[in-house]
C-alpha positions in Angstrom: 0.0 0.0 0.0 2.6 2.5 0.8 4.9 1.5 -2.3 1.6 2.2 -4.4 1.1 5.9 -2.8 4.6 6.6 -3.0 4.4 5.4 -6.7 1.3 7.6 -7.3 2.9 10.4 -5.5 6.0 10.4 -7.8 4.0 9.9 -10.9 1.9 13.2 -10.0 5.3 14.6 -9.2 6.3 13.9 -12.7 3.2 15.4 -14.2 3.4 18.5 -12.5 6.6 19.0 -13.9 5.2 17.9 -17.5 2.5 20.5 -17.1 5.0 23.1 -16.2 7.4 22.7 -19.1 4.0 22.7 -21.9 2.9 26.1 -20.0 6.3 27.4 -20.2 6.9 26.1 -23.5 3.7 27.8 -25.0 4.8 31.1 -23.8 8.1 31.0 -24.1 7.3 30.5 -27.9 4.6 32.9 -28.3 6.6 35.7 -26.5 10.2 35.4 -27.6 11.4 38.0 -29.6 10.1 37.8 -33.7 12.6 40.0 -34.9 15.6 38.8 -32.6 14.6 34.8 -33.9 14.8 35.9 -37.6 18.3 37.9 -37.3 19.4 34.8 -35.2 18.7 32.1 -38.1 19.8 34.7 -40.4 23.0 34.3 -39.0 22.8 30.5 -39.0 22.1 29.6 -35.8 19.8 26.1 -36.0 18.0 26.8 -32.7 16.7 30.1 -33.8 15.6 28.6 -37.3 13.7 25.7 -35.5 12.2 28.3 -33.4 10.6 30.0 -36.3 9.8 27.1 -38.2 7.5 26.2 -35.4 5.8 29.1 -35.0 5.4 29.4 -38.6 2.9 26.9 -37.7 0.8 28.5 -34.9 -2.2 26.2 -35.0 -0.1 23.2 -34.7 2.1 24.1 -31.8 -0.4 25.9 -29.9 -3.0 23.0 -30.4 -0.2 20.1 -29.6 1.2 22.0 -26.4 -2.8 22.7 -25.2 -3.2 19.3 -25.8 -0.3 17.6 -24.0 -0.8 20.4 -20.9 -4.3 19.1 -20.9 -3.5 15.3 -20.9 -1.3 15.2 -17.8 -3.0 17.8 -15.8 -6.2 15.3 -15.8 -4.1 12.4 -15.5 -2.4 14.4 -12.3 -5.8 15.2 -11.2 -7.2 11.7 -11.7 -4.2 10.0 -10.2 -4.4 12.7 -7.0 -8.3 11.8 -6.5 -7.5 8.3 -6.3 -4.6 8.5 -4.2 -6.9 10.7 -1.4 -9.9 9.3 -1.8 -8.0 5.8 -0.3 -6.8 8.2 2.5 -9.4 10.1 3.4 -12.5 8.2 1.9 -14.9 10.8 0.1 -13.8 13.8 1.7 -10.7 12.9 -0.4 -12.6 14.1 -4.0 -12.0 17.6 -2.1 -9.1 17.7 -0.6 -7.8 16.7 -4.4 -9.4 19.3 -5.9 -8.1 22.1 -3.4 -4.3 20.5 -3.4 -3.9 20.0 -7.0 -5.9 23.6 -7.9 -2.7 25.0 -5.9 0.1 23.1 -7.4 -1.1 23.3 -10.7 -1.9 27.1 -10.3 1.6 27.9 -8.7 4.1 25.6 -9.7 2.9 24.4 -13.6 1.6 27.4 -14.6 2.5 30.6 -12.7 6.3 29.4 -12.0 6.9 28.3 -15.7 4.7 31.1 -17.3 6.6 33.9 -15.1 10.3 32.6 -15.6 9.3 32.0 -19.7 8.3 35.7 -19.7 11.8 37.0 -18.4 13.5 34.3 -20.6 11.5 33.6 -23.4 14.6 33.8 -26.3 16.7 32.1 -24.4 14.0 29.0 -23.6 12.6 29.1 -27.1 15.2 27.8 -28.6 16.3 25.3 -25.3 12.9 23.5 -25.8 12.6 24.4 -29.6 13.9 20.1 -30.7 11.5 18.7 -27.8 8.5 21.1 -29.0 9.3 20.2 -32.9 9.1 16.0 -32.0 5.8 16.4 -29.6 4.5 18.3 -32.6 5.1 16.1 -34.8 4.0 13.2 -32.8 0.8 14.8 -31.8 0.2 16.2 -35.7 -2.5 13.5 -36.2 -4.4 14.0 -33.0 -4.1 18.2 -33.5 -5.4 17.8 -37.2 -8.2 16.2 -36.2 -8.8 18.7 -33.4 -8.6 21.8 -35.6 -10.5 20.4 -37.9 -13.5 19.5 -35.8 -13.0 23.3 -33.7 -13.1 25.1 -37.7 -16.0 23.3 -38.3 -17.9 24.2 -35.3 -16.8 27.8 -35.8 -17.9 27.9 -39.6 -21.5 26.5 -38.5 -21.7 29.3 -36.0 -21.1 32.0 -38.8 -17.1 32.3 -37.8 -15.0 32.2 -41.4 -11.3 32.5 -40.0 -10.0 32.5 -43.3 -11.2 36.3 -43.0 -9.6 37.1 -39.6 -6.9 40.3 -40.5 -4.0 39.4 -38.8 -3.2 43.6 -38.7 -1.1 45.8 -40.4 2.5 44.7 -40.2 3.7 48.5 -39.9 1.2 49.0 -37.2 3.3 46.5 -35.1 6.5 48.0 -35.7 5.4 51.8 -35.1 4.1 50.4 -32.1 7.3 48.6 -31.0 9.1 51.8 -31.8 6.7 53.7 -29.7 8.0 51.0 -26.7 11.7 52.0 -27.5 13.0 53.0 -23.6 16.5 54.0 -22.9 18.1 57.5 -21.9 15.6 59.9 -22.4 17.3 62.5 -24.9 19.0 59.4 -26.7 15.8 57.4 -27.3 13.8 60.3 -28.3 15.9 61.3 -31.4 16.1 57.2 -31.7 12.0 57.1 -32.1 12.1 60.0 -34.7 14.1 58.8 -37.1 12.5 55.1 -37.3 9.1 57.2 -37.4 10.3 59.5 -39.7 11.7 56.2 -41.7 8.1 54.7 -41.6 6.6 57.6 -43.0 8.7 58.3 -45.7 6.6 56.8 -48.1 3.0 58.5 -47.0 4.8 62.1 -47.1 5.0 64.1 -50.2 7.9 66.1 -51.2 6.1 69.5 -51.2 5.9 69.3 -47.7 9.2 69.5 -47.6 10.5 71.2 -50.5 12.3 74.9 -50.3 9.2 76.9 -51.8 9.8 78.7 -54.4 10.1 82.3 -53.0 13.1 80.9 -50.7 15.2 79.3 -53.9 18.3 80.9 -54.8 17.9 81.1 -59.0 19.7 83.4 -61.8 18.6 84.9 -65.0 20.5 83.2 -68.2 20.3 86.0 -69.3 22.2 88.3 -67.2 26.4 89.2 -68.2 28.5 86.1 -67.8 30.6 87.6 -64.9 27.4 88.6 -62.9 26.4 85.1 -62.7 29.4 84.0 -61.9 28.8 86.2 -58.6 25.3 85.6 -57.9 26.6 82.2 -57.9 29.7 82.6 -55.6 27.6 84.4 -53.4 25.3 82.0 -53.4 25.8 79.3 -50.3 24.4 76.4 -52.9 26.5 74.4 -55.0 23.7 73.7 -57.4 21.4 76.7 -58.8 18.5 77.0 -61.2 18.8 79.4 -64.3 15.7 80.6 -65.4 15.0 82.3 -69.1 12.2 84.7 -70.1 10.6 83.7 -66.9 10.8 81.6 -63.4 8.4 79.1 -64.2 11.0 78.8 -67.5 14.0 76.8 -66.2 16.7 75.9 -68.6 18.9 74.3 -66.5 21.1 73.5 -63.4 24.6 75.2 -63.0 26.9 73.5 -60.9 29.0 75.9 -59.2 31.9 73.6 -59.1 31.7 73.1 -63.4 31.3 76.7 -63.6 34.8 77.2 -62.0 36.3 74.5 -63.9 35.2 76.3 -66.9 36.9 79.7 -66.1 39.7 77.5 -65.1 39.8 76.2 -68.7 39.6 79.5 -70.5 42.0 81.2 -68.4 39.4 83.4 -67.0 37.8 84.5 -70.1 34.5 84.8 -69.4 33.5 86.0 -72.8 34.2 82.5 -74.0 31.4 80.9 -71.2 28.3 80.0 -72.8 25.9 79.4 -69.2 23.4 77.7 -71.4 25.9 74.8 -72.6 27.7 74.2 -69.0 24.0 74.0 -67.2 22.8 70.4 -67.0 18.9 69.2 -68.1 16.8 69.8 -65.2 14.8 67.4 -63.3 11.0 68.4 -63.1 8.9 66.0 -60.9 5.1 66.3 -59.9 4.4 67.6 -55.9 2.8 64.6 -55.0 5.6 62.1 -55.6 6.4 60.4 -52.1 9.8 60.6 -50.0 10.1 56.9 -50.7 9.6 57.0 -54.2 11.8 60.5 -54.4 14.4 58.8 -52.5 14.8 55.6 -54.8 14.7 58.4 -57.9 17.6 60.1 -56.4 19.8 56.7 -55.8 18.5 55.0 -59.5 19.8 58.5 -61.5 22.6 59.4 -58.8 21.6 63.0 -58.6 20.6 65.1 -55.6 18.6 68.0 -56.6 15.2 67.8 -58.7 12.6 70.8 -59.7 9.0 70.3 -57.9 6.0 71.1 -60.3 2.3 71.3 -59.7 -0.6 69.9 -61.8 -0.2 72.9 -64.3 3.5 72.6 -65.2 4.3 75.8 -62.1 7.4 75.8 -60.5 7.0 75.5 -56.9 9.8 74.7 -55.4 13.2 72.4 -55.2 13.8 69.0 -53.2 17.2 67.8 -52.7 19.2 64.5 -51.0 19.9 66.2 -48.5 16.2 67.4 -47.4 15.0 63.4 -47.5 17.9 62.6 -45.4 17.1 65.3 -42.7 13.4 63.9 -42.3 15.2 60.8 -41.1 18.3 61.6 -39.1 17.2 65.5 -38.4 18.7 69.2 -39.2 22.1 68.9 -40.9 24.3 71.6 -41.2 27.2 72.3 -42.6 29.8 75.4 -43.0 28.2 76.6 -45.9 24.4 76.5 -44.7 22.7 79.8 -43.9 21.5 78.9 -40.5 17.9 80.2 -40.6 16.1 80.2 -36.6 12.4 79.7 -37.7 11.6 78.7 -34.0 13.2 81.0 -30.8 11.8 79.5 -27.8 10.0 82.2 -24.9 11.6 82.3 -21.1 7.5 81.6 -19.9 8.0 78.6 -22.1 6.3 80.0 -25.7 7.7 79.6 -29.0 7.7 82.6 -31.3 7.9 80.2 -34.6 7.7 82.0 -38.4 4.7 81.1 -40.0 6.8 79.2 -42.8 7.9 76.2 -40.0 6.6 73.3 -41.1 4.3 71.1 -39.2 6.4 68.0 -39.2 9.5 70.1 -37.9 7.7 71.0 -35.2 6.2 67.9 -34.0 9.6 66.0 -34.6 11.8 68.5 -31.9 9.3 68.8 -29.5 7.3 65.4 -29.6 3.9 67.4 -30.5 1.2 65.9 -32.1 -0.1 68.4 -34.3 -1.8 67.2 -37.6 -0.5 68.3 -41.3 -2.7 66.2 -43.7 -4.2 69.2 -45.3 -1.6 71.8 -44.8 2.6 71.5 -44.0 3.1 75.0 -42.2 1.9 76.4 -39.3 0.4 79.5 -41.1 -1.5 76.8 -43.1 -2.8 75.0 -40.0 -3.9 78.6 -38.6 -5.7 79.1 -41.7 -7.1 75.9 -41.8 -8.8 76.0 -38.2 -9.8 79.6 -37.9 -11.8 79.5 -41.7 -10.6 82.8 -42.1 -7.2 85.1 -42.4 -6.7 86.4 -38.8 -5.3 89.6 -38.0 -2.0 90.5 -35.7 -3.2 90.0 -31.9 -5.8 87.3 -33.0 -5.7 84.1 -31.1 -7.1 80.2 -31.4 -7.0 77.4 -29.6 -7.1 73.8 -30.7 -5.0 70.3 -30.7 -3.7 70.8 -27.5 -2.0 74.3 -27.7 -2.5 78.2 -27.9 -1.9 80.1 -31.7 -1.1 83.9 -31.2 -0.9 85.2 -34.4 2.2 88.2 -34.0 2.5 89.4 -37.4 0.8 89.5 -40.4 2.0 90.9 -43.9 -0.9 91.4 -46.4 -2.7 88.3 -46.7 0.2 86.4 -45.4 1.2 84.9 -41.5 4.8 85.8 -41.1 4.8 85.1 -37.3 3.2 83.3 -34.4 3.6 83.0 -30.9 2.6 79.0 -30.0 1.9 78.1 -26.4 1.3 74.2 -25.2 -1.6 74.2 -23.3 -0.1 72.2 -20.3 2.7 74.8 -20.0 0.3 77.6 -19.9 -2.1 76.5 -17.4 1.4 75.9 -15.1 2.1 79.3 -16.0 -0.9 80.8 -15.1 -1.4 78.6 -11.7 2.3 79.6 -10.3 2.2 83.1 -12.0 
């Protein structure tokens, strides 16, 4: 009698231990890291491979571990029952129930669950060869099982061949979103994977230089006074223009132009402007940074013309602007550093109506929307219905829009205060 209860006892011993290494095992698969598994087999390790191969096949694994959790919990249950039920008589049927409730509950599902959450890569791919062989064991019993559960479902009006499994860039901006680290360093960290995301639902006239800011010289001005618009110019590359603006005839290389003094001693009698400039590259406003960004790499240029609808020159997009919406402002010794934004010691920001939106919200996290405008005169505009005067102000998405100065129909500048910081303002003012 005693050999048979320490038998039972051992074999509910070993069953608790089962049931903890199928709980574990289910989580430790489902939580281990996606993209940390794929760079893993990418680099050839066999573990990390296995790993994915498994949960490539979610159904399966999830319906084989359920399966043999289920199996010896019972069997632990059953074999508990009987073992108390000769001790104690019927009162055994609940003292089983109450004793195995709290070993199964602590030590096969919390214990395993809670160490698999803290090492989930790491136990993946330990128990990744036992998983694959119950698996495969247990694939004729799960098929059977999945079939019967997707048949039941389909008769209660469930088709799961129509269940969206999301949007895969939907995951990623929000794993980006859970980016921690040192607070200045993971900031700039979470714009430029944003900004990354987004280039290809951002158009380049929202970031182009407008035309009224582009540095561009008449073809038909004296040789030597192009030569020093040029020089005086802090752009390598600069539009000539004939007859017109909107007429462009070509892009003059500051660098060739130099080259080509160089070769006719300094003659400039001998430089025909028209000849040296290079064709120019018009593209429409609505082309994306993605697509913008590919055009750039396939012709191996960095500068293009931006035209509306109607041919209308509207501005320039370079390399260099692309890049910045990624890794931020970049300046060099030859860029004209313009403010735009000069921040207020009661914690307002006088900020030139030409700022774009999506400068803005990427140096001071805000979360001001730019679908149907790019500046923040145009979001003024947009909200208030109307063209404000100087000393007008709004209020919306979060923060206060003082509009400073106004030059004909145009906003030149505007005093923006957070909300937040002026409701702290006026409480300890």
């Amino acid at each position: 009698m005693e050999l048979e209860l320490l038998i039972s006892c051992g074999a509910i011993f070993v069953l608790l231990l089962l049931s903890a290494f199928f709980s574990g095992s289910e989580t430790a698969l489902t939580a281990a890291s996606r993209g940390r598994m794929h760079n893993l087999a990418k680099e050839g390790n066999k573990r990390a491979e296995l790993v994915n191969k498994i949960r490539s096949k979610k159904d399966r694994m999830i319906g084989a571990l359920l399966l043999g959790n289920n199996l010896v919990n019972i069997l632990a249950s059953a074999l508990a029952t009987s073992v108390l039920i000769k001790v104690f008589g019927e009162a055994g049927v609940v003292y089983a129930t109450l004793v195995m409730t709290l070993l199964v509950l602590i030590f096969a599902e919390v214990l395993p669950k809670t160490y698999a959450l803290h090492f989930a890569d790491k136990m993946a791919m330990f128990i990744a060869p036992i998983i694959n062989a119950v698996t495969f064991i247990l694939a004729p019993i799960v098929g059977m099982i999945t079939r019967i559960v997707r048949i039941v479902l389909k008769a209660a009006g469930v088709d799961l061949s129509m269940v969206s499994q999301g949007s895969h860039l939907e995951v990623l901006r929000g794993v980006i979103e859970m980016h921690t680290g040192p607070e200045e360093e993971t900031f700039e960290q979470r714009a430029m994977l944003r900004s990354i995301l987004d280039l290809a639902d951002v158009e380049v006239d929202d970031i182009m230089t407008h035309r009224r800011n582009v540095v561009m010289i008449d073809a038909s001005l004296p040789v030597d006074k192009i030569l020093q618009e040029a020089l005086d110019s802090p752009y390598t590359r600069i539009p000539i223009w004939k007859d017109k603006q909107d007429n462009v005839v070509g892009i003059i290389h500051v660098k060739n132009l130099l080259k080509e003094m160089q070769s006719h001693s300094g003659k400039l009698s001998k430089i025909k402007i028209e000849d040296l400039a290079s064709e120019p590259w018009f593209i429409p406003d609505t082309t994306t940074l993605f697509d913008q960004l590919q055009a750039f790499r396939q012709r191996r240029e960095h500068f293009a013309l931006v035209v509306d609808e109607y041919g209308s020159l509207m501005g320039v997009v370079t390399l260099e602007d692309i890049l910045e919406e990624i890794v931020g402002e970049i300046e060099d010794e030859m860029d004209e550093i313009v403010a735009g934004v000069r921040k207020q010691p009661n914690g307002s920001f006088l900020i030139e109506g030409s700022v774009t939106i999506r400068d803005l919200n990427r140096e001071f996290d805000w979360n001001l929307p730019d679908e149907d405008y790019s500046t923040v005169a145009g979001l003024i505009l947009h909200e208030a219905q109307m063209i404000p005067e100087a000393g007008q102000s709004f209020r919306f998405h979060g923060h206060r829009f003082d509009v400073v100065r106004r030059q004909r129909n145009q906003i030149v500048l505007v005093r923006v205060m957070p909300l937040e910081d002026e409701e702290n303002e006026e409480a300890y003012g």
